[in-house]
N, CA, C and O atoms as CSV, one atom per row, in Angstrom:
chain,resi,resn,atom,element,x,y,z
A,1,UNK,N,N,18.332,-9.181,6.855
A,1,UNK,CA,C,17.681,-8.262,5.930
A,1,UNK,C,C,17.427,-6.946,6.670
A,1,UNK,O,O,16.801,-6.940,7.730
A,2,UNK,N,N,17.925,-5.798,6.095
A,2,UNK,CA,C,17.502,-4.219,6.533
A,2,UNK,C,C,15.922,-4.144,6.774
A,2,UNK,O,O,14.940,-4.731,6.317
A,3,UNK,N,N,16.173,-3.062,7.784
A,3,UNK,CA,C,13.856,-3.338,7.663
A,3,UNK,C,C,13.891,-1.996,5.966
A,3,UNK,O,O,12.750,-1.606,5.722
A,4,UNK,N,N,14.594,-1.615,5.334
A,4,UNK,CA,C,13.986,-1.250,4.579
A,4,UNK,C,C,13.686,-2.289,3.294
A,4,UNK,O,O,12.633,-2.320,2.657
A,5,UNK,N,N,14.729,-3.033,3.095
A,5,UNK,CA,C,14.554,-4.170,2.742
A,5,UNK,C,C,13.216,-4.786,2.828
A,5,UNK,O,O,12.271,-4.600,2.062
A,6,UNK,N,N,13.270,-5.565,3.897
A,6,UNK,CA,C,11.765,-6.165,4.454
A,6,UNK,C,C,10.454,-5.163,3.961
A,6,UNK,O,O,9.518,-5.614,3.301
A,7,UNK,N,N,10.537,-3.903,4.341
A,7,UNK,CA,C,9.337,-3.292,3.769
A,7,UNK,C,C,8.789,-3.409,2.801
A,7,UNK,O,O,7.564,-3.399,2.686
A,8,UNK,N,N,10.349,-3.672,1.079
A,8,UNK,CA,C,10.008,-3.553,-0.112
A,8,UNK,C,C,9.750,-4.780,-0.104
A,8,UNK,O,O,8.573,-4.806,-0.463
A,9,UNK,N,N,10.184,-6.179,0.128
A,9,UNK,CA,C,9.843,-7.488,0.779
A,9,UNK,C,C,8.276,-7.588,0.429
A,9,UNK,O,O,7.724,-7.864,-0.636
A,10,UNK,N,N,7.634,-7.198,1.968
A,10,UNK,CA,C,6.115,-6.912,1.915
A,10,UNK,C,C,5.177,-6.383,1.131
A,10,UNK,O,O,3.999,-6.726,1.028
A,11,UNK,N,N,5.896,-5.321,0.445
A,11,UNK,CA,C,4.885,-4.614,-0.847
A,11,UNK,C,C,5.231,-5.626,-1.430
A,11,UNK,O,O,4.348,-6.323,-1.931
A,12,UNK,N,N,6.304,-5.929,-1.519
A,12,UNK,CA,C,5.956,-6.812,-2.739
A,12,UNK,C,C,5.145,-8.545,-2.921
A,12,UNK,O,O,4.863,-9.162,-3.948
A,13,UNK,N,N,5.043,-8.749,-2.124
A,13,UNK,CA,C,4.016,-9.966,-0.951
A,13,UNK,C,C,2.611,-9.505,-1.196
A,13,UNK,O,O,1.680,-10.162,-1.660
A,14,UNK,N,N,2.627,-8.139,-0.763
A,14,UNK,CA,C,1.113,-7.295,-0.972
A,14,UNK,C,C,0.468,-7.233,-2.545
A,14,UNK,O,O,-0.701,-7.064,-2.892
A,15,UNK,N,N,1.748,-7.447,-3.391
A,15,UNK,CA,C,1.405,-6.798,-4.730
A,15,UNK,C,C,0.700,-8.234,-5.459
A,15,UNK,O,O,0.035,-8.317,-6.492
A,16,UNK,N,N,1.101,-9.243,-4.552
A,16,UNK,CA,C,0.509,-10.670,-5.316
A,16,UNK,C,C,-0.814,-10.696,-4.994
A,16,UNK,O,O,-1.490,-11.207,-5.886
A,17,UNK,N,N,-1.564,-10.250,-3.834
A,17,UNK,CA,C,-3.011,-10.315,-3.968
A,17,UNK,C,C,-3.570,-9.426,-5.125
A,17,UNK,O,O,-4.791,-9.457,-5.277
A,18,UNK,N,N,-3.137,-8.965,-5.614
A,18,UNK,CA,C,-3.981,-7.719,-6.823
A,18,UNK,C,C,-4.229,-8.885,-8.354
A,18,UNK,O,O,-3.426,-9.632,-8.913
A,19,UNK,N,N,-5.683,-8.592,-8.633
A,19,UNK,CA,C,-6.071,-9.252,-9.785
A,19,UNK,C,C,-5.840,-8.518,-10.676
A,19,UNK,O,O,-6.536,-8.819,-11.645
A,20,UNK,N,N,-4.870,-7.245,-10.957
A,20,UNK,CA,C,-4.522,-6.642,-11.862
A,20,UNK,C,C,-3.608,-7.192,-12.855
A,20,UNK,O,O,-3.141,-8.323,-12.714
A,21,UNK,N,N,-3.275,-6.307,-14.049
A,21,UNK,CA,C,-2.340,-7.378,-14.825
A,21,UNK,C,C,-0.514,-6.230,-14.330
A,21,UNK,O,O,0.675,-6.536,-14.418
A,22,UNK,N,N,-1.003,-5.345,-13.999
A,22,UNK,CA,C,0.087,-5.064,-13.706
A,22,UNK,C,C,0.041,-4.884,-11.632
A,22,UNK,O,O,-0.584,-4.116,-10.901
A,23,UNK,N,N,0.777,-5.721,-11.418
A,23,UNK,CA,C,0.560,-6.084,-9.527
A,23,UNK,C,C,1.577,-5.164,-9.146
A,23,UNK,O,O,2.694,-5.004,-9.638
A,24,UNK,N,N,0.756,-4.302,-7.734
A,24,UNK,CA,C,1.731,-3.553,-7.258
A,24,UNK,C,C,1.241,-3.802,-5.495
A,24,UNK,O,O,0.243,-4.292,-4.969
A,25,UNK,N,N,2.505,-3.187,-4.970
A,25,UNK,CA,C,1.634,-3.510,-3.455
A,25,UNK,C,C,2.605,-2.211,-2.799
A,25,UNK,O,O,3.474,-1.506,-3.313
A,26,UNK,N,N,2.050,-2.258,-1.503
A,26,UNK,CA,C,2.871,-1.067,-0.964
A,26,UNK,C,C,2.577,-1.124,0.679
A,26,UNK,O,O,1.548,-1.562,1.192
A,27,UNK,N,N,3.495,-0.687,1.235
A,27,UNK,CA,C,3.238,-0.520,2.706
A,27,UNK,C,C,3.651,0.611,2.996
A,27,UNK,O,O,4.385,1.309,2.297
A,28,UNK,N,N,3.088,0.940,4.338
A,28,UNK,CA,C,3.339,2.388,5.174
A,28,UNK,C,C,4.051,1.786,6.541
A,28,UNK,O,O,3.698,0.842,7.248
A,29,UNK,N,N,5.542,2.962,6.688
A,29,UNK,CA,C,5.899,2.256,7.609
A,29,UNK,C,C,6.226,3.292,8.664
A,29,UNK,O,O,6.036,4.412,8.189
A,30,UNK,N,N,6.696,3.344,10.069
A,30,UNK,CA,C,6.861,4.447,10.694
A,30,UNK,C,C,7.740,3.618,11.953
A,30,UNK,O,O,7.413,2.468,12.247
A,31,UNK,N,N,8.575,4.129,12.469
A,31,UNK,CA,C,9.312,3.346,13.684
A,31,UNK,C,C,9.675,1.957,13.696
A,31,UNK,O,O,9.659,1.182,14.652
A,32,UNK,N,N,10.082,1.702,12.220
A,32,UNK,CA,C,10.435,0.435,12.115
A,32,UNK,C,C,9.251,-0.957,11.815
A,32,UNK,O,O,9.431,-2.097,11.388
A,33,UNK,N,N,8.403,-0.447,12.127
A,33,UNK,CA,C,7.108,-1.387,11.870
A,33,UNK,C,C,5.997,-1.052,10.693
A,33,UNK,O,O,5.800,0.090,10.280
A,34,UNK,N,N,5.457,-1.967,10.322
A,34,UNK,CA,C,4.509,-1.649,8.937
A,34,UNK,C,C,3.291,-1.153,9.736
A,34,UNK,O,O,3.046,-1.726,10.797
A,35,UNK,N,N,2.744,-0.449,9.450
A,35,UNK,CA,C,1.835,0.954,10.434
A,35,UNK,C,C,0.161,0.025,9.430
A,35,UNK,O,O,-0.845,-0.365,10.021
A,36,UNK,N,N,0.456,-0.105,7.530
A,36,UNK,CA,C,-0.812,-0.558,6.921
A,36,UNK,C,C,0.178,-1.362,5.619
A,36,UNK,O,O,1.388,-1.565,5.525
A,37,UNK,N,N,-0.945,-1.669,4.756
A,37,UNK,CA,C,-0.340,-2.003,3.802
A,37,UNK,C,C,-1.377,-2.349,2.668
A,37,UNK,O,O,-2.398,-2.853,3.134
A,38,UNK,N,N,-1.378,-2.195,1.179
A,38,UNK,CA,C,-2.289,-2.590,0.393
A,38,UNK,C,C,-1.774,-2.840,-0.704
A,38,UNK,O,O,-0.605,-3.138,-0.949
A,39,UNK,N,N,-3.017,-2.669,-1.684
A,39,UNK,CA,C,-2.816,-3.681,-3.373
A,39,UNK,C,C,-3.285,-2.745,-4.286
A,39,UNK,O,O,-4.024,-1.917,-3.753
A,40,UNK,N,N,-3.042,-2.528,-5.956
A,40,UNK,CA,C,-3.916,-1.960,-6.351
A,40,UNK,C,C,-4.623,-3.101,-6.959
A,40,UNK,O,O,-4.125,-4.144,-7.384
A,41,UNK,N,N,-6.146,-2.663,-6.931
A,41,UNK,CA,C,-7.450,-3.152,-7.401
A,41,UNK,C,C,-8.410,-2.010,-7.416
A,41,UNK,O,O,-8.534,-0.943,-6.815
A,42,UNK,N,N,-9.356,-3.010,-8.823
A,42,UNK,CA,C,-10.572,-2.351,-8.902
A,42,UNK,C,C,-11.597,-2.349,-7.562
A,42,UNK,O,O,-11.942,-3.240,-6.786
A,43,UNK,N,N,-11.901,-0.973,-7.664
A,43,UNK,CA,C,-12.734,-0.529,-5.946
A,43,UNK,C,C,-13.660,-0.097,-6.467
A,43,UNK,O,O,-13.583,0.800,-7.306
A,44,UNK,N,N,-14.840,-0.682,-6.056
A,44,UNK,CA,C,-16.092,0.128,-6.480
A,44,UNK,C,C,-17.058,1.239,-6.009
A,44,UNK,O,O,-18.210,1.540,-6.321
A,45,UNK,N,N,-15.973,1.830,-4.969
A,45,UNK,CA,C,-16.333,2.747,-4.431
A,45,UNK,C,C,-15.499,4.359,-5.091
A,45,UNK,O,O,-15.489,5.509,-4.652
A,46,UNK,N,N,-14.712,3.543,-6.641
A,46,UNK,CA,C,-14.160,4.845,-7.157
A,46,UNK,C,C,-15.162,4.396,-8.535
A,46,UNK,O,O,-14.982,5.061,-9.556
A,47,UNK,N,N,-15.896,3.614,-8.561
A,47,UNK,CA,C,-16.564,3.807,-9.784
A,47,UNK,C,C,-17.458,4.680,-10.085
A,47,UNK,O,O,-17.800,5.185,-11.154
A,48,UNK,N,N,-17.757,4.786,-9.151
A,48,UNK,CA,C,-19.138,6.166,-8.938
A,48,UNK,C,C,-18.534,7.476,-9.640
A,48,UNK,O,O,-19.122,8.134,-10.498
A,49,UNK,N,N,-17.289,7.732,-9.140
A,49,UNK,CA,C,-16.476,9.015,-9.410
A,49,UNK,C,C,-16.139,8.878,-10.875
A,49,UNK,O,O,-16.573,9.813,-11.548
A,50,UNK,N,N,-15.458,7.926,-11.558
A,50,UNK,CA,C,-15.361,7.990,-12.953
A,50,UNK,C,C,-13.817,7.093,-12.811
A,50,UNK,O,O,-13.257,6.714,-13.840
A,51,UNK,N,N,-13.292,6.845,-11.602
A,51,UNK,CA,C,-12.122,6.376,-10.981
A,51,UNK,C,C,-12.446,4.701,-10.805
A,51,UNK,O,O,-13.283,4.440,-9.940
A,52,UNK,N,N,-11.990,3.810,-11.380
A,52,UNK,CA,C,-12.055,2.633,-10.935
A,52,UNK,C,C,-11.013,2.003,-10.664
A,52,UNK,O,O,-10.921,0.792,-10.460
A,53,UNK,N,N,-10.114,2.855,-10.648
A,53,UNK,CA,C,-8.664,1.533,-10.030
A,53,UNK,C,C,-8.072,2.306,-8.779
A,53,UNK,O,O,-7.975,3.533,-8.750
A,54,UNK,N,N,-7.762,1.630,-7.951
A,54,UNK,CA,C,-7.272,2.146,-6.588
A,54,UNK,C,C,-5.803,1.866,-6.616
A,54,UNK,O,O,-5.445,0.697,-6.470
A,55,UNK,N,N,-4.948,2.771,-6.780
A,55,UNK,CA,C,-3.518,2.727,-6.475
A,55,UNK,C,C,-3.040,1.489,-5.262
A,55,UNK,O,O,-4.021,0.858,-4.869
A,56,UNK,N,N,-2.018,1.156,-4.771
A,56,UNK,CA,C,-1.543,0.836,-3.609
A,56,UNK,C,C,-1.271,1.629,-3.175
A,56,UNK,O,O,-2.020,1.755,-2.206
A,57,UNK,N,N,-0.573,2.435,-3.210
A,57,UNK,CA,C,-0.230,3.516,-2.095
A,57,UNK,C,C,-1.422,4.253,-1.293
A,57,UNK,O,O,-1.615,4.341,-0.080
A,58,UNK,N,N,-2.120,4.726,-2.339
A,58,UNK,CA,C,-3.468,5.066,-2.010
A,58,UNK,C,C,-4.298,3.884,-0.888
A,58,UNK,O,O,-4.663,4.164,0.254
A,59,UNK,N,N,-4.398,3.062,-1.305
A,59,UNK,CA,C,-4.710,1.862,-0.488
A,59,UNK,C,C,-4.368,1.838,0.717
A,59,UNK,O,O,-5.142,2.017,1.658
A,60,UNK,N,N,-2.685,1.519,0.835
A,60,UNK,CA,C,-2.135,1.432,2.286
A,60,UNK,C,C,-2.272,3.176,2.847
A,60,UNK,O,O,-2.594,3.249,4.033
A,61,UNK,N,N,-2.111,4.243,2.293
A,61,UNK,CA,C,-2.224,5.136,3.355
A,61,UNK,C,C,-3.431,5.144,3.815
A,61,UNK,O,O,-3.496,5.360,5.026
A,62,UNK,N,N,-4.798,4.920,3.059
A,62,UNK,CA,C,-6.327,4.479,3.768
A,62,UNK,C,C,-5.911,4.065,4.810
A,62,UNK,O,O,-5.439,4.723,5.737
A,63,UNK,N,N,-6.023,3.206,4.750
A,63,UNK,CA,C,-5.772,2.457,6.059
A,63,UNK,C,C,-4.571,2.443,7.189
A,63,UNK,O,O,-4.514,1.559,8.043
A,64,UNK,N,N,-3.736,3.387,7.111
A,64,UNK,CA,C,-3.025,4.396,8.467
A,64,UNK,C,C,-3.738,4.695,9.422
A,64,UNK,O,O,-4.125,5.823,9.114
A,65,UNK,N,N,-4.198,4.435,10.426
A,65,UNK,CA,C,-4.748,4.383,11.792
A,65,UNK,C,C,-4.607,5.883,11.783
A,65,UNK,O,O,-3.492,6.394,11.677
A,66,UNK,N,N,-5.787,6.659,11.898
A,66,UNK,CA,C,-5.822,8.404,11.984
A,66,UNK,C,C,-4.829,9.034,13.376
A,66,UNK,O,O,-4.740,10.261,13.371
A,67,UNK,N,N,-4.219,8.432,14.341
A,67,UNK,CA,C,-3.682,8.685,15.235
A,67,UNK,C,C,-2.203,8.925,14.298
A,67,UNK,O,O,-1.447,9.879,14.485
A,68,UNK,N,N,-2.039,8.100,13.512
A,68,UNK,CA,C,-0.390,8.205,13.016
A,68,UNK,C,C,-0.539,9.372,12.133
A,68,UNK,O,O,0.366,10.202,12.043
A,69,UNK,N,N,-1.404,9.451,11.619
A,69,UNK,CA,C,-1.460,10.585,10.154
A,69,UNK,C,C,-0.725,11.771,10.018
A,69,UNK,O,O,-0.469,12.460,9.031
A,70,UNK,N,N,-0.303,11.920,11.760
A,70,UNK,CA,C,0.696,13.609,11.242
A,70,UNK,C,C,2.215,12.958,11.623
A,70,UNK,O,O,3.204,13.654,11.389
A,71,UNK,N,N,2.317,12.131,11.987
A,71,UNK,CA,C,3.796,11.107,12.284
A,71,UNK,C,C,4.302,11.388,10.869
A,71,UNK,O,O,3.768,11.783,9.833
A,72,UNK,N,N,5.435,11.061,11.196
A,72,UNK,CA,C,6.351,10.798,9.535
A,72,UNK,C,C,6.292,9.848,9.359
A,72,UNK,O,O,6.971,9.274,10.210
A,73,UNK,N,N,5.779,9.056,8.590
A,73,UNK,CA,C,5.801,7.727,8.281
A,73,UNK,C,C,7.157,7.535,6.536
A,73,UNK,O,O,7.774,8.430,5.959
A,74,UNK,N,N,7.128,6.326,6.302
A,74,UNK,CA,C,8.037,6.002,5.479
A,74,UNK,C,C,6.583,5.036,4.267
A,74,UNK,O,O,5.734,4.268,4.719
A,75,UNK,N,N,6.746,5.448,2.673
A,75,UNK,CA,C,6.321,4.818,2.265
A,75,UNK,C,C,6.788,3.983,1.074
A,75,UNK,O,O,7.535,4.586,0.304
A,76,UNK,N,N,6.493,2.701,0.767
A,76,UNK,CA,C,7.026,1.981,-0.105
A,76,UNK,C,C,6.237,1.051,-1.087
A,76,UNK,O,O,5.360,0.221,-0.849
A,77,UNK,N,N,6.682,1.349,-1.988
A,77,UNK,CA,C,6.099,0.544,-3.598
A,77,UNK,C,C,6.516,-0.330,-4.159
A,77,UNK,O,O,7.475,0.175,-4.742
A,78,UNK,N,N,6.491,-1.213,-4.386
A,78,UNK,CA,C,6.646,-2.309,-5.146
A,78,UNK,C,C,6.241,-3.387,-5.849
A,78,UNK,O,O,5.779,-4.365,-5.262
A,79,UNK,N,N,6.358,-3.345,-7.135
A,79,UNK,CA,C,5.961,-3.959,-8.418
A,79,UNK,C,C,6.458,-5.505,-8.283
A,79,UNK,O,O,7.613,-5.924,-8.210
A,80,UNK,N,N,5.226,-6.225,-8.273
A,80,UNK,CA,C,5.457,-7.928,-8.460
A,80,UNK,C,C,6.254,-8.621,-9.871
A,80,UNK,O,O,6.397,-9.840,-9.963
């Protein structure tokens, strides 16, 4: 399997933890390795704002280790 392959692989692995009805997952990748990765779900830290659903993408770039953030990273989506 290509690692780009594998990446969409993993989002899509990622997208099965989401209690949403539509499951998505996504990873961030950079030098061949998955750098983060997340789900969308309700976050209740966007409810305050008027925002209650948290993207995946949004998700996994959160959680990009601030050292990588000006790297080029590679990102990927995928629907369960």
């Amino acid at each position: 399997m290509s690692k780009v392959n594998n990446f969409f692989y993993e989002a899509m692995e990622m997208a099965k933890f989401s209690d949403m009805s539509q499951k998505h997952g996504a990873v961030v990748a950079s030098g061949g390795k998955i750098l983060a990765s997340g789900f969308n779900n309700i976050s209740p830290c966007y409810i305050a704002s008027g925002c209650s659903f948290l993207h995946a993408e949004i998700s996994a770039c959160l959680q990009v280790p601030a050292v990588r953030k000006r790297k080029s990273c590679k990102l990927c989506v995928q629907q369960a």
